[in-house]
C-alpha atoms as one frame of an Amber mdcrd trajectory, in Angstrom:
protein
  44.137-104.493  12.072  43.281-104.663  15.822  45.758-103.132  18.171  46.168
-103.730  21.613  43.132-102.669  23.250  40.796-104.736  20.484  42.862-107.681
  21.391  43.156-107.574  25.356  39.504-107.259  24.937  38.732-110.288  22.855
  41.749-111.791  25.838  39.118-110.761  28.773  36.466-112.719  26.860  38.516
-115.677  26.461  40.032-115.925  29.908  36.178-115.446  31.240  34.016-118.080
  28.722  37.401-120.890  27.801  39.622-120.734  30.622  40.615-124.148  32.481
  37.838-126.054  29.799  39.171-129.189  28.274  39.260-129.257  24.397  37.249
-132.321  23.258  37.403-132.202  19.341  39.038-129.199  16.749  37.113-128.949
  13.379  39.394-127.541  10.929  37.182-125.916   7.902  39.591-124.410   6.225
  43.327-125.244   5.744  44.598-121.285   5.564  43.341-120.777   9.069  46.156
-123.592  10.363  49.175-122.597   7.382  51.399-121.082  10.457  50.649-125.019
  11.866  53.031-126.249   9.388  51.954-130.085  10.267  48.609-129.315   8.922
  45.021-129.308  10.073  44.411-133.014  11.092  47.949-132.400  13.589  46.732
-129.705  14.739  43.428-130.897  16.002  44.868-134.161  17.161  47.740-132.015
  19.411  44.378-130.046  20.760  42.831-133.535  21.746  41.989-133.466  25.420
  44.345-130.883  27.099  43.305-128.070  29.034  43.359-124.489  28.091  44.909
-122.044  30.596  44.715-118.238  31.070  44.974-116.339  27.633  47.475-114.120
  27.549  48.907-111.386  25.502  51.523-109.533  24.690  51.525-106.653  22.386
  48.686-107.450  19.515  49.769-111.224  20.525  47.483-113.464  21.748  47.967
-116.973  23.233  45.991-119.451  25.018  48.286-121.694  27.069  47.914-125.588
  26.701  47.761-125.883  30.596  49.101-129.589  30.781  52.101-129.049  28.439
  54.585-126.647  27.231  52.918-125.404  24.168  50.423-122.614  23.274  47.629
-121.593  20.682  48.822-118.700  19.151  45.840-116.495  17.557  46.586-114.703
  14.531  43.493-111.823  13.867  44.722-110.647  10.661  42.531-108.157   9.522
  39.284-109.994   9.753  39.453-112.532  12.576  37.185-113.193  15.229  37.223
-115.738  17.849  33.729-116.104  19.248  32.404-117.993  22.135  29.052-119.274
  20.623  26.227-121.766  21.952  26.933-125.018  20.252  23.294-124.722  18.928
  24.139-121.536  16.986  24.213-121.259  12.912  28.031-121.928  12.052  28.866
-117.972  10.746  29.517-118.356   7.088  33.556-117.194   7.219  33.588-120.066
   9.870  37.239-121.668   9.658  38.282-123.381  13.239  35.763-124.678  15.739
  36.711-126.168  19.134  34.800-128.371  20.928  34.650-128.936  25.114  34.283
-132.014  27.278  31.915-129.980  29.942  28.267-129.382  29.776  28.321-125.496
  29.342  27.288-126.132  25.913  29.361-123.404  24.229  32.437-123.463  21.564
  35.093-121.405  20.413  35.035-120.528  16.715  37.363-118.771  15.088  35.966
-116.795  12.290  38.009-115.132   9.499  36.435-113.332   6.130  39.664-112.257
   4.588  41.637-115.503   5.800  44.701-113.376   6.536  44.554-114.721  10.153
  44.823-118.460  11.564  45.589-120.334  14.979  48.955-122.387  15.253  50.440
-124.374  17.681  53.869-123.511  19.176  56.119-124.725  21.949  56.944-122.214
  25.227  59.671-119.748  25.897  60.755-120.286  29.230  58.862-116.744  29.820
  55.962-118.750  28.875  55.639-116.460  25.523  54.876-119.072  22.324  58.698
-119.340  20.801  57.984-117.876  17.282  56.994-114.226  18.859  60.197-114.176
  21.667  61.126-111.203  20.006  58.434-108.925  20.492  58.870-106.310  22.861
  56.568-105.675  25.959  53.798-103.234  25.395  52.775-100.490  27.825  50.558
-101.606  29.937  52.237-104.006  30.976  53.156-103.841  34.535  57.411-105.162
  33.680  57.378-102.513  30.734  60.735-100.847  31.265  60.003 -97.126  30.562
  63.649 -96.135  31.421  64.517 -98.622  28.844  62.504 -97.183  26.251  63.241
 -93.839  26.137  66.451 -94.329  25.794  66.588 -96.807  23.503  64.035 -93.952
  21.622  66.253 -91.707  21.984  68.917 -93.627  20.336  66.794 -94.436  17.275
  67.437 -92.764  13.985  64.270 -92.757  12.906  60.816 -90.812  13.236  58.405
 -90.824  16.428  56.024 -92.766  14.600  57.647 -95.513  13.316  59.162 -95.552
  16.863  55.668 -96.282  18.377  54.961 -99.009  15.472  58.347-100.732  16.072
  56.805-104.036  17.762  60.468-104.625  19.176  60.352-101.509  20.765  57.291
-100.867  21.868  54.424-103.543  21.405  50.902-103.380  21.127  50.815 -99.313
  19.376  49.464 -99.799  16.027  48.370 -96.751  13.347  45.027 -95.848  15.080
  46.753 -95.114  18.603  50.072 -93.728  17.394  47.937 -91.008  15.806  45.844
 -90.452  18.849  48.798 -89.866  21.214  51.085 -87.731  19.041  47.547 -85.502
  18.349  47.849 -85.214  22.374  51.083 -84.815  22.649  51.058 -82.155  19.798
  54.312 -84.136  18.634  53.995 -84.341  14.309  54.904 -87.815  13.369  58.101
 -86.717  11.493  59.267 -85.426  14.650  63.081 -87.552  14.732  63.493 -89.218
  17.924  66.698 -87.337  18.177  65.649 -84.218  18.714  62.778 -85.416  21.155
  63.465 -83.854  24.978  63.082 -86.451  27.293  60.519 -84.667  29.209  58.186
 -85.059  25.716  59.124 -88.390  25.295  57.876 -88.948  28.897  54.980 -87.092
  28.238  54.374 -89.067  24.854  54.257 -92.617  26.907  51.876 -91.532  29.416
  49.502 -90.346  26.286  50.042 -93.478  24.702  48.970 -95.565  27.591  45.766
 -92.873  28.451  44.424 -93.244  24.973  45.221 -97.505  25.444  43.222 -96.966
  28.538  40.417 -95.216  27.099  40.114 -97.726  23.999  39.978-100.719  26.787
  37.076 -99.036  28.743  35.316 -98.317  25.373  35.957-102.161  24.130  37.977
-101.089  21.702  37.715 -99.199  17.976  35.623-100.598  15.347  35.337 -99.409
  11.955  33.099-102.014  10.919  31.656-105.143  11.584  34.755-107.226  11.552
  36.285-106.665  14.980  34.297-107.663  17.853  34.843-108.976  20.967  34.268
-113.181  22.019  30.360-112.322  22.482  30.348-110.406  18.871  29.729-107.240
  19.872  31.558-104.124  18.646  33.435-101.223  20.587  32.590 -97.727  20.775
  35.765 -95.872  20.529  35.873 -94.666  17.016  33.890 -92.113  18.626  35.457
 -90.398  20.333  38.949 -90.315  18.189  40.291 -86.964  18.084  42.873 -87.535
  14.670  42.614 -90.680  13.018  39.257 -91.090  10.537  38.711 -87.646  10.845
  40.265 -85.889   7.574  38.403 -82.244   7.057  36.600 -82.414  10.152  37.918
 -79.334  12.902  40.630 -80.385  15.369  39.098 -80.332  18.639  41.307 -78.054
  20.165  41.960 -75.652  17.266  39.463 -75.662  14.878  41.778 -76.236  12.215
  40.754 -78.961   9.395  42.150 -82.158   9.967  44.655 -83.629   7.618  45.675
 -87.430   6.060  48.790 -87.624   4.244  49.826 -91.371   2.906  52.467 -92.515
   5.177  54.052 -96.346   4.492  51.164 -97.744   2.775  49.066 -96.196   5.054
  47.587 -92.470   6.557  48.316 -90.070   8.855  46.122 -87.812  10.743  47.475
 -84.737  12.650  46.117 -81.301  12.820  48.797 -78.889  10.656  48.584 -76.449
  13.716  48.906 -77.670  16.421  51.634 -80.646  15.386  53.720 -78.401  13.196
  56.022 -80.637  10.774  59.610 -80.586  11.254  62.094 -78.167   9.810  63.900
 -79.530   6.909  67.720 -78.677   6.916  68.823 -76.556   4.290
């Protein structure tokens, strides 16, 4: 699923190619893409009508493109296979096509949103007064984010009884750190990701945030990871950072600062890659 990076990525592209264009018509092809729209496709393309799209924001893995003229926002959904593409109107529709939209200017492109798995959708949702859509309020502010409270954090981290992993994938938390990044940083940080919070010195925990934001950092100036075909950013083109991870996707192959094998263990439904050397697992009490 795409984590921050992938999706202030595909936000860049959508701030450059639909910003301050004025939706014309919505072409709903397939009802799962709207289900979060609980009015249904034809309401959603008739609330669309004519209103102006603002700057797309984001928040987390979040991303919204505010209505400018009113107090409501598209909310994108990327699941695990969606795409929104800025494609010339001329263009074959893509065959997981699901949502097109339409503009009343002569640039000749649309936005399509493009979902294989149909696990992802666009909705439409009234404003906080934050400007966040209502139905994601809750979700905390990620790290790059210039208002991100790192104070805040590690204490509340510190208070946590839990691991340093689900830590970083606690979206209330910390937004935006998915499985692919939480791996990276604790391979940096040479934190295993059983560590407990509890037992984390704040000087680590500092240390931790500033890798989590590097390897965020990194991802953005490589356009993101891709593993496949299925994310890509508004022009459909993939990013390059998959290449140079240094834990996750890399099970048997040497740790780059060690030599020792890299390992994957199942973790909640999921894997884990750390190097057993360098990110030695926590005692167990006897």
């Amino acid at each position: 699923m795409p984590e921050l990076p992938e999706v202030e990525v595909v936000r860049r592209g959508l701030e450059r190619w639909v910003g301050g264009r004025t939706i014309a018509e919505t072409e709903v092809l397939h009802p799962r893409a709207v289900r979060r729209h609980t009015a249904g496709g034809e309401d959603f393309a008739a609330q669309l009508k004519g209103h102006t799209i603002g700057t797309a924001r984001r928040r987390g893995k979040y991303l919204w493109l505010p209505l400018a003229d009113t107090d409501a926002s598209i909310l994108g959904h990327l699941g695990m296979s969606g795409q929104l593409l800025v494609q010339p109107e001329s263009a074959p529709d893509e065959k997981h096509l699901r949502i097109r939209i339409r503009f009343a200017d002569s640039l000749a492109t649309e936005l399509r949103f493009v979902d294989q798995r149909t696990f992802g959708g666009l909705s439409l949702h009234e404003n906080t007064p934050e400007g966040l859509p209502d139905v994601i309020a809750h979700i905390a502010r990620d790290p790059l984010d210039r208002a991100f409270d790192d104070a805040a954090f590690l204490t509340a981290l510190k208070l946590r009884r839990t691991t340093v992993k689900r830590a970083l994938l606690d979206q209330s938390l910390i937004s935006g750190v998915g499985n692919i990044y939480a791996d990276e940083a604790l391979w940096r940080g040479r934190l295993h990701y059983e560590r407990p919070t509890a037992t984390l010195p704040r000087p680590r925990a500092v240390e931790l945030l500033g890798h989590v934001r590097d390897v965020m950092n990194a991802a953005l100036d490589a356009g993101g990871t891709s593993f496949d075909s299925l994310y890509v950013n508004v022009n459909g083109e993939s990013g390059y950072f998959d290449r140079s991870l240094d834990a996750y996707g890399r099970e048997d192959e040497p740790c780059r600062r060690c030599g020792t094998p890299i390992r994957r263990r199942p973790w909640m439904n999921r894997s884990s890659y750390f190097c057993p050397r360098c990110q030695r697992a926590p005692r167990v009490a006897s």
